[in-house]
C-alpha positions in Angstrom: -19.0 42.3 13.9 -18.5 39.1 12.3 -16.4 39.3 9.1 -18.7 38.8 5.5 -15.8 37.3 4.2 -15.9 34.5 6.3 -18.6 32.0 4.8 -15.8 32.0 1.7 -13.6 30.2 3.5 -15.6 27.1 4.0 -15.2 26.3 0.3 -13.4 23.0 0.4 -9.6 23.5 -0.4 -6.5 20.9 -0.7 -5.2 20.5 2.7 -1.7 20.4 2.8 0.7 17.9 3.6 0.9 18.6 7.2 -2.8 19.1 7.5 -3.7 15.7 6.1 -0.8 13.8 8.5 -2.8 15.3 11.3 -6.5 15.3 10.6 -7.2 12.6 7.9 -8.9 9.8 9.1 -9.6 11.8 12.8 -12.9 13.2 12.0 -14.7 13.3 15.5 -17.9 12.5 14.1 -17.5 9.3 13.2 -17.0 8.5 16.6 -20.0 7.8 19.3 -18.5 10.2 21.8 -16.9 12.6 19.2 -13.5 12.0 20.3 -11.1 14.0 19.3 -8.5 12.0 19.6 -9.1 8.7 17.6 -10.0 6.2 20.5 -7.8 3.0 20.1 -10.0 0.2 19.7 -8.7 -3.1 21.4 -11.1 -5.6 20.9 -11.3 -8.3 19.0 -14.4 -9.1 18.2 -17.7 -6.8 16.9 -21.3 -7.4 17.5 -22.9 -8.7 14.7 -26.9 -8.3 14.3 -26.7 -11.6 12.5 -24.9 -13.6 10.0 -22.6 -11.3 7.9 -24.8 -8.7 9.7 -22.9 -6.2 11.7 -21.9 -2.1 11.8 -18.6 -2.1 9.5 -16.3 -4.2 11.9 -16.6 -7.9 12.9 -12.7 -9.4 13.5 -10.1 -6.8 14.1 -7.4 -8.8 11.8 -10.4 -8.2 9.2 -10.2 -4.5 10.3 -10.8 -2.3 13.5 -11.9 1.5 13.6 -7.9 2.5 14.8 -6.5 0.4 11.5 -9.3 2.6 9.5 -8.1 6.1 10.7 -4.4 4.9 10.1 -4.9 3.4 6.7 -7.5 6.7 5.2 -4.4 8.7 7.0 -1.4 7.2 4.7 -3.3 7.2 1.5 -4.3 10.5 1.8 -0.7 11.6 1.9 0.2 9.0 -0.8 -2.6 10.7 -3.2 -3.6 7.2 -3.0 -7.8 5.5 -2.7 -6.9 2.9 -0.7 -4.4 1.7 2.0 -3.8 -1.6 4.2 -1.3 -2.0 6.9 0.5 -5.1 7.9 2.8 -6.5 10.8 5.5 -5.2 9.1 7.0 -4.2 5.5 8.0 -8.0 4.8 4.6 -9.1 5.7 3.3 -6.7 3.2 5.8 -8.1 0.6 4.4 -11.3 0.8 1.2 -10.2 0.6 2.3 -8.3 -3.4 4.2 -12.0 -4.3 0.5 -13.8 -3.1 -0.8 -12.5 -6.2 1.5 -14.0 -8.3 1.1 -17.8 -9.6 4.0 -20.5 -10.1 6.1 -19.9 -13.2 5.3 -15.9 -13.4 8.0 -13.8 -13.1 9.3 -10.8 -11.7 11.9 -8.0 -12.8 13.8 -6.7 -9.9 16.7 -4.0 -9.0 19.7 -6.0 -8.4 20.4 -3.5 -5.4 17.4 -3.5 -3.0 16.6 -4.1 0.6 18.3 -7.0 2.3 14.7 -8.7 3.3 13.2 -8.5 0.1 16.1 -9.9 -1.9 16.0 -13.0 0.3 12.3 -13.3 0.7 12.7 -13.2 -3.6 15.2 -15.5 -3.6 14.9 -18.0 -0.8 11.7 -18.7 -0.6 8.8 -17.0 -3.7 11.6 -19.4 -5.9 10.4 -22.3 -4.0 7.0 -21.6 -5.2 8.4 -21.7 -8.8 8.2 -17.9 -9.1 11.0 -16.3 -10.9 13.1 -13.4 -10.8 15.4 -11.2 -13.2 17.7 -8.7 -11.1 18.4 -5.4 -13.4 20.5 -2.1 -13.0 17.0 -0.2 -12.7 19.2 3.1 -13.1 19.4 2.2 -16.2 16.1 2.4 -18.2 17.2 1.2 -21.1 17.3 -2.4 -19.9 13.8 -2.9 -18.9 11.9 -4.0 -21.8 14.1 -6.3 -23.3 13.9 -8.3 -19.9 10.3 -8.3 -20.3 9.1 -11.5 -20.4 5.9 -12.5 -21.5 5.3 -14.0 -17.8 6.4 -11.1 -16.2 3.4 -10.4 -13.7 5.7 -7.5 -10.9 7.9 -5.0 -11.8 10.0 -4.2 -8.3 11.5 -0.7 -7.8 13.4 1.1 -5.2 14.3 4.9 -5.1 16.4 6.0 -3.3 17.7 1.9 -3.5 18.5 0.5 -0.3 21.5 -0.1 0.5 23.7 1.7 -2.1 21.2 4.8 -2.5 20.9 4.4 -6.4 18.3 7.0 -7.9 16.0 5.3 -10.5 13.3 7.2 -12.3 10.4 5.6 -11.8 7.9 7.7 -14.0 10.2 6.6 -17.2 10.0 2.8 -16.1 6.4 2.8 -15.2 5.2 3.8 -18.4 7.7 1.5 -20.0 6.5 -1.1 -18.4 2.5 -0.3 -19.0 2.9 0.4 -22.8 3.8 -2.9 -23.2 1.6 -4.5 -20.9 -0.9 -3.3 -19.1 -1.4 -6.0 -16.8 2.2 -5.9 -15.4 1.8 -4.3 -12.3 4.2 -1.8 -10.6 5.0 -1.9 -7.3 7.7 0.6 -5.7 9.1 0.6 -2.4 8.8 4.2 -1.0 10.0 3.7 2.1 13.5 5.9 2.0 11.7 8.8 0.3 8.5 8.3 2.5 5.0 10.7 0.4 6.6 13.7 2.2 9.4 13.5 -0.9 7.8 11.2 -3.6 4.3 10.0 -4.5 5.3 7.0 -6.8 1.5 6.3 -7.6 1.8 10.0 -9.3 4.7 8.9 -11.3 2.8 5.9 -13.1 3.1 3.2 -10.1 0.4 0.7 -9.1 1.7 -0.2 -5.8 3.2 1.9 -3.2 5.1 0.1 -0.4 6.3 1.0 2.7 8.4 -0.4 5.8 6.5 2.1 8.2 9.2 1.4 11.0 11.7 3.8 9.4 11.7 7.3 8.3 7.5 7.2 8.4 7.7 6.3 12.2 10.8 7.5 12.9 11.6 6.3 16.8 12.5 3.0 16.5 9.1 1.7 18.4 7.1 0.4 15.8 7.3 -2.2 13.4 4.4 -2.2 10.9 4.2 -2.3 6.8 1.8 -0.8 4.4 0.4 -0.5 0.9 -1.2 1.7 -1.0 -3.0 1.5 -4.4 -5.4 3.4 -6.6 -7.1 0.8 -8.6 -10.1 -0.6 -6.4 -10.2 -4.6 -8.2 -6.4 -4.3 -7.1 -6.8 -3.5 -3.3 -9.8 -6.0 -3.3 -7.2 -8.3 -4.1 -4.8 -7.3 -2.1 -7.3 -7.6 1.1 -8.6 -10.6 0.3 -4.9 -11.9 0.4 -4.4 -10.4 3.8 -7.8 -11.3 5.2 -9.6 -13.7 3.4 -12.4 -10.9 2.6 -12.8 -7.7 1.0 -11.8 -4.7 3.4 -13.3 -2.2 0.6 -16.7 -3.2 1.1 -16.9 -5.0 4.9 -18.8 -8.0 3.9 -18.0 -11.2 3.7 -17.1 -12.8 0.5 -17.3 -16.7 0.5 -14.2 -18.4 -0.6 -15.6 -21.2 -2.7 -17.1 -17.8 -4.7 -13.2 -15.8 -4.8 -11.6 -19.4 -6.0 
């Protein structure tokens, strides 16, 4: 006899961590065939029914259905709306600077990842975009190096390489009550969403090297991001493709200048 309890447990629930690293994203429906594994998708190019006319996918660098089960996968476990992946986390660093403008300027932890620091201070300072480095374990520092151009705030936590703890939460609404549009960006990749959710703590921009603890077997190099605020992401995606990812359609650039 079939239990009567059982219709109650199709009320929808919060899956847990595990549960979302496995089945976010992996929904067989959305699939022709109803794979259950997610199919990996290695073509290039989409059909389109006509100009700017096509199913949800036209140029994989725009976006393919694999990229899509991967990106709805890490913002899920990020608490996050919206994710985009990148060839790695550098390329996804460049993509955060991109938004910037010459003469803003960012305040930075004066211990973070070997990569960043360079990409900071070898070549964004080319572009005339500048950069304040800051003891970030020590929040009492951060609004007087404020600046009225300051556009990023940079964290790290744990820092990489000297493993500094910096409390983000206290930072991030430092930061926002004195200006909103400063924008937050934390690199998550020692602590990984497993440990921290720094979008949770008051962050607007989660970032991640995915080839370390995420992946984990020293065969992948790949970056991501991960944001709540839609306008952000939009951004973000135009930056890395030239369109917006949210919605699939093209966007002409004479109308995004």
């Amino acid at each position: 006899m079939a239990d009567s309890n059982y219709p109650k447990c199709q009320k929808k629930i919060d899956p847990h961590f595990g549960t979302k690293a496995i089945h976010v994203g992996q929904n067989p429906d959305q699939w022709s065939f109803k794979d259950v594994v997610p199919p990996i998708s290695l073509t290039t190019t989409y059909k389109q029914y006509g100009p700017n006319d096509h199913a949800g996918f036209e140029y994989s660098r725009c976006g393919n259905p694999t990229r899509k089960v991967l990106q709805n996968c890490i913002a899920s476990l990020d608490a996050g709306k919206h994710c985009l992946t990148f060839a790695s986390g550098l390329a996804a660093t460049t993509a955060v600077v991109q938004l910037l403008q010459a003469g803003d300027h960012i305040l930075c932890g004066d211990d973070m990842y070997g990569g960043t620091n360079r990409y900071f201070s070898k070549i964004a300072s080319k572009f005339n975009v500048k950069f304040t480095m800051t003891d970030m374990t020590n929040d009492k520092n951060i609004a007087k190096l404020i600046l009225p151009e300051t556009k990023l705030v940079w964290m790290e936590s744990p820092t990489n390489p000297c493993m500094r703890v910096v409390d983000l939460e206290s930072i991030s609404t430092i930061v926002h009550n004195i200006r909103k549009d400063i924008i937050v960006v934390v690199d998550n990749t020692f602590q990984t969403p497993y440990f921290q959710r720094p979008l949770e703590l008051g962050a607007d921009v989660v970032l991640y090297s995915l080839s370390k603890y995420m992946n984990g077997h020293s065969d992948v190099i790949m970056g991501a991001l991960v944001v709540n605020d839609t306008e952000l992401f939009d951004r973000l995606a135009y930056i890395q493709n030239c369109k917006y990812l949210h919605s699939y359609k093209l966007i002409r650039f004479d109308i995004m200048l």
